[in-house]
N, C-alpha and C positions, 0 to 999 in steps of 0.2 A: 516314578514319574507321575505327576500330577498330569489331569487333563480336563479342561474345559471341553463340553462338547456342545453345538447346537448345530440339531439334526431335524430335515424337513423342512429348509426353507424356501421357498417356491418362490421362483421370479419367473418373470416373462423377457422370452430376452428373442433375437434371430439369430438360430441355429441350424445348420445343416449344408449339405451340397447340392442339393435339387433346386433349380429354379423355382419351386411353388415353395420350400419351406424359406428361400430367402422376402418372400413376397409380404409373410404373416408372424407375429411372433407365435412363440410356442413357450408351455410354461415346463420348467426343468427343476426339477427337487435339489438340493444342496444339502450336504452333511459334513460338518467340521467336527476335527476332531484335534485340539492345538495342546500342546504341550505346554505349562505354566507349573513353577515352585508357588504353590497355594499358601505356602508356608506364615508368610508376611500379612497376606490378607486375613486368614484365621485368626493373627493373636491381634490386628490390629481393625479388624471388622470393619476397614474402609474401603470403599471400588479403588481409590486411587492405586492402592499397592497389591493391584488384580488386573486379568482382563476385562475388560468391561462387552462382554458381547453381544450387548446391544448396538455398540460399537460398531464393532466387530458385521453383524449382519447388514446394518445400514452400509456401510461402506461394500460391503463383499453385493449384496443387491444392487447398488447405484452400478458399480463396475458393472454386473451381468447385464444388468439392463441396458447400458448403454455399447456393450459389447454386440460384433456381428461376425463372429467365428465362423468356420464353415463347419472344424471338429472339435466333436468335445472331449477330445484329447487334449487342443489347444488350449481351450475355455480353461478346462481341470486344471491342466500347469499355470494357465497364469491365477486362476484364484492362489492359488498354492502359494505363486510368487508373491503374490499382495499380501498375503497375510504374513510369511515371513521379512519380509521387509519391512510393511508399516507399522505393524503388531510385537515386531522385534521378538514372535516366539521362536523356541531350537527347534519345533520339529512340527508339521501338520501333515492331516490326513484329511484330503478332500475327496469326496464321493458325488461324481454328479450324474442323476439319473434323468433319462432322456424317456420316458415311458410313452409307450406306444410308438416306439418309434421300427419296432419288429413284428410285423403281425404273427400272433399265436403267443406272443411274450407279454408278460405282463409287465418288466422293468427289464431297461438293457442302461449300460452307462460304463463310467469308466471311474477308477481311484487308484490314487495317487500319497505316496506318503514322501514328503521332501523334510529336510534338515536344514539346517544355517549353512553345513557344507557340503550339498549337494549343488 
């Protein structure tokens, strides 16, 4: 299995269940990790017969940002669902970190690896 990854990408988004963190955004790390046959794009060294994840991050950022989740249980599954569905890959692994959101922790979060049939 081939895999595109793009890992560390920070949006701002409102998250959380506390009345003060619905109030403010907060910024939350993103890491995909998507499944793709690289195969086509190697012998043909075009984006078209690739992921394009630049793509890929604009769209997966517009979501979070305009998302107001309370868990980022919720947030994680639906990145997951977006990227399998609009991106048409078989399988992602999404990691999203909530840091600072435990004091004495330095990263707390959640991840997720979903399939076309999950």
């Amino acid at each position: 299995m081939d895999i595109i990854y793009l890992h560390g990408l920070k949006v701002d988004c409102v998250i959380g269940i506390w009345e003060w963190e619905r109030r403010t955004t907060q910024i939350i790390t993103i890491d995909l990790d998507m499944a793709v046959d690289m195969r086509r794009a190697a012998a043909t060294d075009h984006i078209g017969d690739t992921l394009d994840y630049k793509t890929v991050a604009r769209r997966v950022s517009a979501f979070v940002g305009e998302s107001r989740f309370q868990l980022v249980e919720t947030l994680t599954e639906k990145v997951a669902e977006l990227v399998l569905t609009e991106f048409q890959v078989p399988w992602v692994r999404v990691a999203v970190n909530k840091r600072g959101a435990i004091r004495g922790a330095t990263d707390v979060g959640v991840i997720v690896e979903r399939g076309q049939r999950d």
